[in-house]
PDB file of N, H, CA, C and O in Angstrom:
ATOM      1  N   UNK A   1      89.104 -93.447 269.245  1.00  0.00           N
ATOM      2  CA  UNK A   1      87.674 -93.377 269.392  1.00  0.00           C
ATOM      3  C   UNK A   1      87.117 -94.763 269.655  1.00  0.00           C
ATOM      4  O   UNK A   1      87.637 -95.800 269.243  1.00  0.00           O
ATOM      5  N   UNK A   2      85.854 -94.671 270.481  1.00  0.00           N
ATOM      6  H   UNK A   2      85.432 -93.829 270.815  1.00  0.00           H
ATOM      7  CA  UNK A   2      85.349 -95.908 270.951  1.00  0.00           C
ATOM      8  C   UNK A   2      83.995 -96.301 269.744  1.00  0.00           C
ATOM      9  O   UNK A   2      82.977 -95.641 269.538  1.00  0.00           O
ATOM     10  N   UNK A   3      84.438 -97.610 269.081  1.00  0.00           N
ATOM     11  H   UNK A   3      85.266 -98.146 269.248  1.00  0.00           H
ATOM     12  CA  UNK A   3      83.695 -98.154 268.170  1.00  0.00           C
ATOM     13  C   UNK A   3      81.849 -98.404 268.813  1.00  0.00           C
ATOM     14  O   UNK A   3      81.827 -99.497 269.379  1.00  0.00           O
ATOM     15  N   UNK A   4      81.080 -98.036 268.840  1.00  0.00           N
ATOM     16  H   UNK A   4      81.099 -97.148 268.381  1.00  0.00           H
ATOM     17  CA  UNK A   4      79.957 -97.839 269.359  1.00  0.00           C
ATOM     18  C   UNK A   4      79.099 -98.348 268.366  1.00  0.00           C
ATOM     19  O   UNK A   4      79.069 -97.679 267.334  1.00  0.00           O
ATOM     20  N   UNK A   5      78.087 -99.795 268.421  1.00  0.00           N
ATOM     21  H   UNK A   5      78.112-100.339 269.260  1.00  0.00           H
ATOM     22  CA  UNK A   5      77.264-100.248 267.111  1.00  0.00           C
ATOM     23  C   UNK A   5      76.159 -99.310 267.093  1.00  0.00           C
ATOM     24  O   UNK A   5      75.889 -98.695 268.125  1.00  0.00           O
ATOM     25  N   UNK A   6      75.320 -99.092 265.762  1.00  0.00           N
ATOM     26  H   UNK A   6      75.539 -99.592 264.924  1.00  0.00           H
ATOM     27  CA  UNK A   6      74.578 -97.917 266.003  1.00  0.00           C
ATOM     28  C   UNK A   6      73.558 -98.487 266.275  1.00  0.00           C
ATOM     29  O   UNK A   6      72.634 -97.702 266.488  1.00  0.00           O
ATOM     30  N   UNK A   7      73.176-100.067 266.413  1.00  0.00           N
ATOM     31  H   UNK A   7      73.927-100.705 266.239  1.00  0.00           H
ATOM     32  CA  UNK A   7      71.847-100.552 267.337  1.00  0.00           C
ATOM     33  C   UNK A   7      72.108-100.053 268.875  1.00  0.00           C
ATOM     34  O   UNK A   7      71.161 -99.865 269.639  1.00  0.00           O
ATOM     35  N   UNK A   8      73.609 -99.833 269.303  1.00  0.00           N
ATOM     36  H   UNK A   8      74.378 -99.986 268.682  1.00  0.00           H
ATOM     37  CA  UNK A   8      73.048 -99.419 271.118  1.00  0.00           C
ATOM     38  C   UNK A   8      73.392 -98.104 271.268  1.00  0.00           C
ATOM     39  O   UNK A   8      73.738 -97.821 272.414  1.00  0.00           O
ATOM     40  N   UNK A   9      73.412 -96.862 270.160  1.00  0.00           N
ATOM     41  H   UNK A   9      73.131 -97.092 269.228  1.00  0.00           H
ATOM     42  CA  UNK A   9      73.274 -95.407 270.278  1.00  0.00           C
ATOM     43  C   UNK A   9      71.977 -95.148 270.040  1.00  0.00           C
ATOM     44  O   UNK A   9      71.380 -94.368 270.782  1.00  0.00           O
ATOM     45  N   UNK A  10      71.187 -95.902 268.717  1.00  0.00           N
ATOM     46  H   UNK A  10      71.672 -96.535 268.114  1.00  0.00           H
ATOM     47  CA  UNK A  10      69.602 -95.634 268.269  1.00  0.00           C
ATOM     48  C   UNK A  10      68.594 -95.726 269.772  1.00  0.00           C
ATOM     49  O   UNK A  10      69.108 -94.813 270.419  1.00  0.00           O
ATOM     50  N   UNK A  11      68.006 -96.028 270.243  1.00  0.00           N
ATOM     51  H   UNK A  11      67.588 -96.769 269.718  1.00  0.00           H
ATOM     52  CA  UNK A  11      67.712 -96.334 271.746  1.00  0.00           C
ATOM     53  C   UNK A  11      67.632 -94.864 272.156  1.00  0.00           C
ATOM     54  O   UNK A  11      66.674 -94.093 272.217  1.00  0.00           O
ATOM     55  N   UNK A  12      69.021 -94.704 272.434  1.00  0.00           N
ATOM     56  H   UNK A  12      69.799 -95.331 272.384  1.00  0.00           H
ATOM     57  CA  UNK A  12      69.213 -93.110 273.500  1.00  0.00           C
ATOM     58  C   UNK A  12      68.793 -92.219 272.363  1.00  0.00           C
ATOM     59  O   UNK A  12      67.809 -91.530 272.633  1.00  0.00           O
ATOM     60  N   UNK A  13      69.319 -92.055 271.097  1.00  0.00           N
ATOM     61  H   UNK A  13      70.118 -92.615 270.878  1.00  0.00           H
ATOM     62  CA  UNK A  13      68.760 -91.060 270.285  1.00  0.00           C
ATOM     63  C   UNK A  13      67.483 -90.389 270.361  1.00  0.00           C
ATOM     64  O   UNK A  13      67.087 -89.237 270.532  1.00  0.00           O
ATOM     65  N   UNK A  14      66.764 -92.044 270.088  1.00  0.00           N
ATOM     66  H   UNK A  14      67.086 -92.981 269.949  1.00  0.00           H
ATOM     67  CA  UNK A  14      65.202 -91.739 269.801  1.00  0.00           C
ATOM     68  C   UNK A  14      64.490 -91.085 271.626  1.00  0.00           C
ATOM     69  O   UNK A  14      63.713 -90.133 271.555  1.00  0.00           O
ATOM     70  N   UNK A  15      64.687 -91.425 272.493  1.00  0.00           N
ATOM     71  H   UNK A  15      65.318 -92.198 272.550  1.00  0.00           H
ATOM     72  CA  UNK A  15      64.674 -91.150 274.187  1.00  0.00           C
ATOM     73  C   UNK A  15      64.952 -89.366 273.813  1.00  0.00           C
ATOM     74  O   UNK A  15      64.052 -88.532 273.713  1.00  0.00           O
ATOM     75  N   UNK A  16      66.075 -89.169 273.691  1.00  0.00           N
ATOM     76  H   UNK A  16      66.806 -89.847 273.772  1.00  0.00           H
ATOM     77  CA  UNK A  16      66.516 -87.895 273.394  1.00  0.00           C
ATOM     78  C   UNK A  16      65.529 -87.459 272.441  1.00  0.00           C
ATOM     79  O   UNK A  16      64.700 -86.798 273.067  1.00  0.00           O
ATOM     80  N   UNK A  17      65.235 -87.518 271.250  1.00  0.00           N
ATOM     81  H   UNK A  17      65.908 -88.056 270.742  1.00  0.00           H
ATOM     82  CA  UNK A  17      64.512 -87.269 269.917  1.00  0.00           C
ATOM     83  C   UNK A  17      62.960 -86.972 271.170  1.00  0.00           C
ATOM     84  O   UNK A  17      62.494 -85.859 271.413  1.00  0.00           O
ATOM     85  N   UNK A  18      62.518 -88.128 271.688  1.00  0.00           N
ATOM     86  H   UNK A  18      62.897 -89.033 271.490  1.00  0.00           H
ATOM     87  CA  UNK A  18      61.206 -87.759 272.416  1.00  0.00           C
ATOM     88  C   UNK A  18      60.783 -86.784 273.637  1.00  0.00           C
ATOM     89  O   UNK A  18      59.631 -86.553 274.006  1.00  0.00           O
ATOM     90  N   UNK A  19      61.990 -86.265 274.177  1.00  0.00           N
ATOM     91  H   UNK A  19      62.925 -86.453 273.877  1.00  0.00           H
ATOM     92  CA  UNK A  19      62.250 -85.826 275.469  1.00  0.00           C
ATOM     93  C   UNK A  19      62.601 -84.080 274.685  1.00  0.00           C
ATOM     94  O   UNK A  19      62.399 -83.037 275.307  1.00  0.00           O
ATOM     95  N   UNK A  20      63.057 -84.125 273.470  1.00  0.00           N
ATOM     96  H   UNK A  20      63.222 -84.972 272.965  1.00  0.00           H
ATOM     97  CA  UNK A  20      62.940 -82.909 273.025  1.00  0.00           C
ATOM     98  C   UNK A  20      61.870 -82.536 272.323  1.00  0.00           C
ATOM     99  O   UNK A  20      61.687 -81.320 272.279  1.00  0.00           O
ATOM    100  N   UNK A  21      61.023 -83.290 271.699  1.00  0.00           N
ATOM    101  H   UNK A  21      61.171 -84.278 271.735  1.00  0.00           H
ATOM    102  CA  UNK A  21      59.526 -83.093 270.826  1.00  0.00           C
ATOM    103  C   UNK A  21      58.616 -82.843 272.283  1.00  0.00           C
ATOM    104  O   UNK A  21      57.594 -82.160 272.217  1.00  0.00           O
ATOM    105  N   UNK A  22      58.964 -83.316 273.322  1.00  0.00           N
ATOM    106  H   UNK A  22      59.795 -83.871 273.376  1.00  0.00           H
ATOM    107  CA  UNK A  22      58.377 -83.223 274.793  1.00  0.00           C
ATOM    108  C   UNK A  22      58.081 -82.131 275.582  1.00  0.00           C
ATOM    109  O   UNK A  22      57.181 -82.127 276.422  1.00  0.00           O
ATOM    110  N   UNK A  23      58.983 -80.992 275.280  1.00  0.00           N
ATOM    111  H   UNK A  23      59.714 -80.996 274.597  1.00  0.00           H
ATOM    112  CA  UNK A  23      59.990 -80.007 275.779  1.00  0.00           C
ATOM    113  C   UNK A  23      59.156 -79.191 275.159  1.00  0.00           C
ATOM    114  O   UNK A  23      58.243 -78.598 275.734  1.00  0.00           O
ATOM    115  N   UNK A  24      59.550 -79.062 273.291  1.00  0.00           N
ATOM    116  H   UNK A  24      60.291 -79.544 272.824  1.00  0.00           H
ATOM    117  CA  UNK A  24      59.101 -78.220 272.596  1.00  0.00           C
ATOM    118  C   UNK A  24      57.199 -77.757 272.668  1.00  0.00           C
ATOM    119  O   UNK A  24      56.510 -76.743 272.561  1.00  0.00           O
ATOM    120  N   UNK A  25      57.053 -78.885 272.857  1.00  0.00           N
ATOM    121  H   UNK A  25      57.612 -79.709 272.944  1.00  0.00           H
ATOM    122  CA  UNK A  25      54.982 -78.873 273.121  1.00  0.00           C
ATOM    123  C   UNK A  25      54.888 -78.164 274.314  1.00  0.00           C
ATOM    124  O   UNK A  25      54.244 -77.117 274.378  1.00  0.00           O
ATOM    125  N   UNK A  26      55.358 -78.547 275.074  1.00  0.00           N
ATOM    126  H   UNK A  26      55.882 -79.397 275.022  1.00  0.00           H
ATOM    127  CA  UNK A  26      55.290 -77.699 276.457  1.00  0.00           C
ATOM    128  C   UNK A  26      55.387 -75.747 276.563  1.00  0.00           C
ATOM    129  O   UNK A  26      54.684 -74.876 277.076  1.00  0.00           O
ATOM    130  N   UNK A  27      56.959 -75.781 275.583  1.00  0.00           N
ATOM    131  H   UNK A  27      57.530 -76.488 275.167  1.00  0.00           H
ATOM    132  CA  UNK A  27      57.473 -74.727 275.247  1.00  0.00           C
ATOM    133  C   UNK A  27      55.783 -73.447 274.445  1.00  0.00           C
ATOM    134  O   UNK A  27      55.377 -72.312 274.693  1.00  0.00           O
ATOM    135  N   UNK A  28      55.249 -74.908 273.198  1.00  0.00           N
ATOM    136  H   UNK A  28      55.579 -75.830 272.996  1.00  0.00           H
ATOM    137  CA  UNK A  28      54.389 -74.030 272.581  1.00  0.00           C
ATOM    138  C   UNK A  28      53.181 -73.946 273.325  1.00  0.00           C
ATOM    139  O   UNK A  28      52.586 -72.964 272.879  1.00  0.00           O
ATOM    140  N   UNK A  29      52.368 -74.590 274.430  1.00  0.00           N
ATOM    141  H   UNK A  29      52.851 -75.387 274.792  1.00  0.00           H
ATOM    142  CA  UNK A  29      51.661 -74.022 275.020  1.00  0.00           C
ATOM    143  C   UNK A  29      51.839 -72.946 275.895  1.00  0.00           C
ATOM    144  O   UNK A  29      50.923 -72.127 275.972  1.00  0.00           O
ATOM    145  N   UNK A  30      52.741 -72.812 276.497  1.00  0.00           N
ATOM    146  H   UNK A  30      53.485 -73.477 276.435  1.00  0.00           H
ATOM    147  CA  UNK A  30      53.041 -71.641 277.372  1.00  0.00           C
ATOM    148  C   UNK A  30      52.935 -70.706 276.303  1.00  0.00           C
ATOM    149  O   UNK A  30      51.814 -70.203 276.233  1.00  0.00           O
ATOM    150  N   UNK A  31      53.892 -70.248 275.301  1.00  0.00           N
ATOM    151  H   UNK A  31      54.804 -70.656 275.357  1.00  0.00           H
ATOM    152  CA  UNK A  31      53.379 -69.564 274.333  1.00  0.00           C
ATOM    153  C   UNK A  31      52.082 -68.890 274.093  1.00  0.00           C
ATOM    154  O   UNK A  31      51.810 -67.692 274.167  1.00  0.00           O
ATOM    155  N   UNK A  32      51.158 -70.152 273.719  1.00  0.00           N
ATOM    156  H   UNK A  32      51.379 -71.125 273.659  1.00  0.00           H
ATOM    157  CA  UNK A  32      50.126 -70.116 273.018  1.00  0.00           C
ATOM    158  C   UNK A  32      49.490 -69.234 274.350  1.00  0.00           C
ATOM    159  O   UNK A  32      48.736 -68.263 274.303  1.00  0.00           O
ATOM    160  N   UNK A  33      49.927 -69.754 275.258  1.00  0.00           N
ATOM    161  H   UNK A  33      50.540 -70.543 275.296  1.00  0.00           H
ATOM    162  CA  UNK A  33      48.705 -69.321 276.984  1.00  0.00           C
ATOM    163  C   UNK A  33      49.241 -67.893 276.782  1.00  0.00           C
ATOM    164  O   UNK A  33      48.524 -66.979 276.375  1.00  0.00           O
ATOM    165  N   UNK A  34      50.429 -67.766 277.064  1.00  0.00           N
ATOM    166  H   UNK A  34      51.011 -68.508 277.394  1.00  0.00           H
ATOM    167  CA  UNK A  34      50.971 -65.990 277.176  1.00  0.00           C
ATOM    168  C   UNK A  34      50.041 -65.129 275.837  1.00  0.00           C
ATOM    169  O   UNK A  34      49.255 -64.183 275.883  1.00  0.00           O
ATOM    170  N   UNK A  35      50.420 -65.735 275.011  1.00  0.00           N
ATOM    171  H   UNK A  35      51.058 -66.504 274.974  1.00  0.00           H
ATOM    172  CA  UNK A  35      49.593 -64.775 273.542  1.00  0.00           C
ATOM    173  C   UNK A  35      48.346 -64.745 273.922  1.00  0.00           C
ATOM    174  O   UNK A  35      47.753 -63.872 273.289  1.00  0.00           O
ATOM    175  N   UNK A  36      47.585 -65.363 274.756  1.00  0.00           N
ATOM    176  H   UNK A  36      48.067 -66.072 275.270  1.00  0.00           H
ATOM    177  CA  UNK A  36      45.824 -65.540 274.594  1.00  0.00           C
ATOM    178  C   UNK A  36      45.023 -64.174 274.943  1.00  0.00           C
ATOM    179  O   UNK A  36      43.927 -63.836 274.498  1.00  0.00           O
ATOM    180  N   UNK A  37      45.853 -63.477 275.855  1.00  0.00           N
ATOM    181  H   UNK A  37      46.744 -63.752 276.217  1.00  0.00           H
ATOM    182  CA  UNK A  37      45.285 -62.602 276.445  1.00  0.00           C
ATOM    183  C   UNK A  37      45.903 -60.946 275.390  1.00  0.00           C
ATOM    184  O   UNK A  37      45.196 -59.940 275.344  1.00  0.00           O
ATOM    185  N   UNK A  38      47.206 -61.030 274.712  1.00  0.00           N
ATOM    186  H   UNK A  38      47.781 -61.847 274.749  1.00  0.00           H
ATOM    187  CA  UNK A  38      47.391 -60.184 274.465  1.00  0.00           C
ATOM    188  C   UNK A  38      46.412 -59.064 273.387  1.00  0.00           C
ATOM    189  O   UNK A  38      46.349 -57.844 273.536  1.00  0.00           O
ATOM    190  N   UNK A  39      45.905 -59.650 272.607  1.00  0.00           N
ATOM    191  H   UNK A  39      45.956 -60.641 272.486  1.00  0.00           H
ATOM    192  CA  UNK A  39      45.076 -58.470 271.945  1.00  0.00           C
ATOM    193  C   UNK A  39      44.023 -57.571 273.514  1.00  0.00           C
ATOM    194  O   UNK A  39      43.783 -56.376 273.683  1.00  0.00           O
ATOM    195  N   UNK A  40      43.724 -58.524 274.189  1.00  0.00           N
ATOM    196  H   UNK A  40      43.919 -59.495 274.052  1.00  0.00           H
ATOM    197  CA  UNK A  40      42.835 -57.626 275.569  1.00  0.00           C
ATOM    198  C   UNK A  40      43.787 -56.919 276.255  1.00  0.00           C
ATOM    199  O   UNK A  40      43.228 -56.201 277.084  1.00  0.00           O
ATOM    200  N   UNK A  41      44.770 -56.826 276.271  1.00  0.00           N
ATOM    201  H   UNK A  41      45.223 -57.409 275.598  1.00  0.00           H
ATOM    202  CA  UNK A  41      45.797 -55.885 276.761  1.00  0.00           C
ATOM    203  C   UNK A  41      45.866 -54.990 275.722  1.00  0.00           C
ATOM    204  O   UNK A  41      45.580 -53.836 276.042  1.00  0.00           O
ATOM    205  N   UNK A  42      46.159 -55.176 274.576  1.00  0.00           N
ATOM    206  H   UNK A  42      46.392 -56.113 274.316  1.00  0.00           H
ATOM    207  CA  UNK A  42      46.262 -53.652 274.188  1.00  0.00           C
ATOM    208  C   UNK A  42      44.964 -52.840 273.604  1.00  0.00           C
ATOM    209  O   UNK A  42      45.010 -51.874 272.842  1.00  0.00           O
ATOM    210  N   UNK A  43      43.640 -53.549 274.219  1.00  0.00           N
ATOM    211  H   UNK A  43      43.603 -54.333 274.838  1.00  0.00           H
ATOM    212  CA  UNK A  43      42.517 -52.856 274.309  1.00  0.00           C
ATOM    213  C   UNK A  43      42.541 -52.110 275.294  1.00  0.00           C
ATOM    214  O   UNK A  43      42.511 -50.892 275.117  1.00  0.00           O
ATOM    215  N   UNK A  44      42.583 -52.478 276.164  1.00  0.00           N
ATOM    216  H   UNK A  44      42.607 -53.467 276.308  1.00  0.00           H
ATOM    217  CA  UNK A  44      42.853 -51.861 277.628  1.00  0.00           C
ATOM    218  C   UNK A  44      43.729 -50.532 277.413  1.00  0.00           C
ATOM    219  O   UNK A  44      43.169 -49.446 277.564  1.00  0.00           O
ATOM    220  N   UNK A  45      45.145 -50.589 277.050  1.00  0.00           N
ATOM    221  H   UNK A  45      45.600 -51.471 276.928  1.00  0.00           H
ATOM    222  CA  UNK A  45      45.936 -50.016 276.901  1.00  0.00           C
ATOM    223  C   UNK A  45      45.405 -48.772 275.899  1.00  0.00           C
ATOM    224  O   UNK A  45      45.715 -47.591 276.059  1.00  0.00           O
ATOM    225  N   UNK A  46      45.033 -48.996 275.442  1.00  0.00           N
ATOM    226  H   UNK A  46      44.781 -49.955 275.312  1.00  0.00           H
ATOM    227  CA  UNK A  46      44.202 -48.394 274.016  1.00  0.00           C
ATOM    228  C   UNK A  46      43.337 -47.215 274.748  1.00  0.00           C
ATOM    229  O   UNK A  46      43.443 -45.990 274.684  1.00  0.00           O
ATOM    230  N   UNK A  47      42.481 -48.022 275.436  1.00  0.00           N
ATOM    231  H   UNK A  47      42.395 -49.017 275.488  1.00  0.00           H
ATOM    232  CA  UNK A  47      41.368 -47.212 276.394  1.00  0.00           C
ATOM    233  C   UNK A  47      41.686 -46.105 277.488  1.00  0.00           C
ATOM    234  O   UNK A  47      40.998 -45.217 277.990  1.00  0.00           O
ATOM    235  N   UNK A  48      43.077 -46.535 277.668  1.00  0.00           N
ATOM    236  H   UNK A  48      43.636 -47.257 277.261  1.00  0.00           H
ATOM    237  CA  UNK A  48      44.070 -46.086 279.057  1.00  0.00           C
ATOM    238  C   UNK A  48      44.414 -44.547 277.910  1.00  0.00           C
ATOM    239  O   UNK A  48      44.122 -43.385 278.192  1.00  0.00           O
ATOM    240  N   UNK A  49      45.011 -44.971 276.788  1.00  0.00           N
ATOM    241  H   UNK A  49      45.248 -45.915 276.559  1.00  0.00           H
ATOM    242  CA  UNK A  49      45.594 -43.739 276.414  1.00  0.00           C
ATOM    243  C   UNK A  49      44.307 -42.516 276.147  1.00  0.00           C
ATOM    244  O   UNK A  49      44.219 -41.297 276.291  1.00  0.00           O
ATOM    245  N   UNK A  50      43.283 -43.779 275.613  1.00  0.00           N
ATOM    246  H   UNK A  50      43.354 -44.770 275.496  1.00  0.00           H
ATOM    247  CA  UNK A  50      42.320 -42.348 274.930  1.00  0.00           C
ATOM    248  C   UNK A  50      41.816 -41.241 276.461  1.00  0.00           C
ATOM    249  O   UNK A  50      41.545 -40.052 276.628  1.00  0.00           O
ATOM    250  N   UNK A  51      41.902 -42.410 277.275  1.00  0.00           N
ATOM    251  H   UNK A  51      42.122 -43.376 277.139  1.00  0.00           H
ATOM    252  CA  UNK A  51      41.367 -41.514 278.166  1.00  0.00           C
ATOM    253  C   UNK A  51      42.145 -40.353 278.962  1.00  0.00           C
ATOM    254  O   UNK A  51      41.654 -39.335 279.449  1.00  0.00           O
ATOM    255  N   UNK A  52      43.521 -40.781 278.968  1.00  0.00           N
ATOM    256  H   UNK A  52      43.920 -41.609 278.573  1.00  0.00           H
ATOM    257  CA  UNK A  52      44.690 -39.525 278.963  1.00  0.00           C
ATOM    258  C   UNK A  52      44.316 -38.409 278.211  1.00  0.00           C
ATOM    259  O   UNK A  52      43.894 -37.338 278.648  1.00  0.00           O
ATOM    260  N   UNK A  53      44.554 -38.827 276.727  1.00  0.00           N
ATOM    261  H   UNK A  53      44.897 -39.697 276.372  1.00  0.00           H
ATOM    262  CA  UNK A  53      44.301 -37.603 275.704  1.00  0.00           C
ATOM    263  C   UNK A  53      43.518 -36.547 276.100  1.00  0.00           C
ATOM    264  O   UNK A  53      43.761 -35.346 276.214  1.00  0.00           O
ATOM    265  N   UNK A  54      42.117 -37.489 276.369  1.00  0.00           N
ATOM    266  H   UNK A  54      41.920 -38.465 276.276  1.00  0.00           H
ATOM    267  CA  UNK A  54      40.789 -37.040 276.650  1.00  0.00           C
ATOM    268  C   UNK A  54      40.606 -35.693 278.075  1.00  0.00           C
ATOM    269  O   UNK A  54      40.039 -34.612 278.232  1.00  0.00           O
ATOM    270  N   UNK A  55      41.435 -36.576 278.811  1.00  0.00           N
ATOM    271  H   UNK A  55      41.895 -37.454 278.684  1.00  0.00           H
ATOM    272  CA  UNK A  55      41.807 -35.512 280.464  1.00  0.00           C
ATOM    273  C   UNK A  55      42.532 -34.533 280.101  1.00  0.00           C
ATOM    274  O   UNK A  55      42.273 -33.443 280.610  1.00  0.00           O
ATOM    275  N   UNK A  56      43.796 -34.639 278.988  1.00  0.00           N
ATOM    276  H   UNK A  56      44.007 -35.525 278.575  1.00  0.00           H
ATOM    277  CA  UNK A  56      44.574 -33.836 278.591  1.00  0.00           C
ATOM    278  C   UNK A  56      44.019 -32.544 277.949  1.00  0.00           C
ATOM    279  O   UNK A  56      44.323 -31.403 278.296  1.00  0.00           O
ATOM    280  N   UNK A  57      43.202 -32.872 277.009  1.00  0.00           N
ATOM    281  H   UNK A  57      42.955 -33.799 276.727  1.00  0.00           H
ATOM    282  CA  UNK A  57      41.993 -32.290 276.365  1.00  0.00           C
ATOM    283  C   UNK A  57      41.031 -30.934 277.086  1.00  0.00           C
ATOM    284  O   UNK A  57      40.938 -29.713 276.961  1.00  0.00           O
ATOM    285  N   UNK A  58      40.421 -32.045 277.895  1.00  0.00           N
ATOM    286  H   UNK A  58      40.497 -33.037 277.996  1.00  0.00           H
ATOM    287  CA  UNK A  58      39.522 -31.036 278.924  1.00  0.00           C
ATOM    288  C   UNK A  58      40.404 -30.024 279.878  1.00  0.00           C
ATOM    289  O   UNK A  58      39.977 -28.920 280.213  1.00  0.00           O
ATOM    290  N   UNK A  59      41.801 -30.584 280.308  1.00  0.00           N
ATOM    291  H   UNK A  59      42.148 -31.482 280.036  1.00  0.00           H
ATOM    292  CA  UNK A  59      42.446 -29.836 281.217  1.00  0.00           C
ATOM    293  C   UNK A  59      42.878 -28.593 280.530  1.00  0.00           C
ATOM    294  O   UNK A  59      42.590 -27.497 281.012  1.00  0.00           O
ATOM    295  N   UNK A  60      43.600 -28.714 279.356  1.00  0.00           N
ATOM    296  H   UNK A  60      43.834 -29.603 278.964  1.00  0.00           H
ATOM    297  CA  UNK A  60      43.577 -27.691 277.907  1.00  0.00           C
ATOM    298  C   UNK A  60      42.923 -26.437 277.766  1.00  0.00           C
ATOM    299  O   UNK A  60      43.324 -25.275 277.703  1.00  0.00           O
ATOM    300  N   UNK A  61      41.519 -27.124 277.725  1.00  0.00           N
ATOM    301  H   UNK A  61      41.193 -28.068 277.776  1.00  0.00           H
ATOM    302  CA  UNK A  61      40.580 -26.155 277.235  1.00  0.00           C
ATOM    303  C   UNK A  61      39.860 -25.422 278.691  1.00  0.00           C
ATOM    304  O   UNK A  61      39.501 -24.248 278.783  1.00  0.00           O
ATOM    305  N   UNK A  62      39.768 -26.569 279.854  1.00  0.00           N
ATOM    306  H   UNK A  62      40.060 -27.523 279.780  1.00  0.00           H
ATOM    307  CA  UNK A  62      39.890 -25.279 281.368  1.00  0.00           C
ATOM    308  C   UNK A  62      40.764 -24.529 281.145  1.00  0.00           C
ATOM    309  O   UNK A  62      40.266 -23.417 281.324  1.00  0.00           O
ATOM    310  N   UNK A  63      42.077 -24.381 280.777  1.00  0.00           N
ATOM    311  H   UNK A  63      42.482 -25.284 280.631  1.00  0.00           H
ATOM    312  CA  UNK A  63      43.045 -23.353 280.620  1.00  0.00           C
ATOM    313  C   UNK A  63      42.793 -22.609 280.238  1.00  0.00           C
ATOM    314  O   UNK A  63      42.760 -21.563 280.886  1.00  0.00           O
ATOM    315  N   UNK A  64      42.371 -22.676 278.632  1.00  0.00           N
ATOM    316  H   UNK A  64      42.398 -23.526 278.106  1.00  0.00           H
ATOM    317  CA  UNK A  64      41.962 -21.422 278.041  1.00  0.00           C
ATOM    318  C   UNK A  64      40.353 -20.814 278.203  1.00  0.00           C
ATOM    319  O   UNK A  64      39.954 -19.796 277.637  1.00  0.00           O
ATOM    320  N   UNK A  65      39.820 -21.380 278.792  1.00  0.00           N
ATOM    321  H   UNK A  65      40.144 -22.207 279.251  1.00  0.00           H
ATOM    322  CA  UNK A  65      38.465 -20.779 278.804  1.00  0.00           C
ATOM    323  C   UNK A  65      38.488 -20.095 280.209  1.00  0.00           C
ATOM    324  O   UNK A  65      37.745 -19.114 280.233  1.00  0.00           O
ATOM    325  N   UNK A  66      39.102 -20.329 281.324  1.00  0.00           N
ATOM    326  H   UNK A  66      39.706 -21.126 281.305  1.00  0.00           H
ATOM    327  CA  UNK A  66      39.532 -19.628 282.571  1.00  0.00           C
ATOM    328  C   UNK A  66      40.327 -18.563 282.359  1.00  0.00           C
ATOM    329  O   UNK A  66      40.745 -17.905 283.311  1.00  0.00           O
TER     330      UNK A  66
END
């Protein structure tokens, strides 16, 4: 093994250490951006089903009242 002083590994560490704290922030805004919208999606979604039910419902009861 190659004897390496740890004054000229510390340098690249900390480079590395910053380039991954770098990464990760990046990582959590995309995150944060993707989540922003999700509760309005499953309002939407929400609205989408009632209104199925709702068609389902009326189509139902044309059945039986015809």
């Amino acid at each position: 093994m190659a004897t390496i002083p740890e004054s000229e590994n510390a340098p690249l560490d900390i480079r590395e250490q910053i380039a991954r704290i770098d990464k990760l922030i990046v990582e959590a805004g995309k995150t944060r951006q993707d989540t922003r919208f999700a509760p309005l999606t499953l309002v939407f979604t929400g609205m989408g089903a009632a209104a199925a039910f709702f068609a389902a419902g009326v189509a139902f009861t044309k059945l039986l009242i015809h």
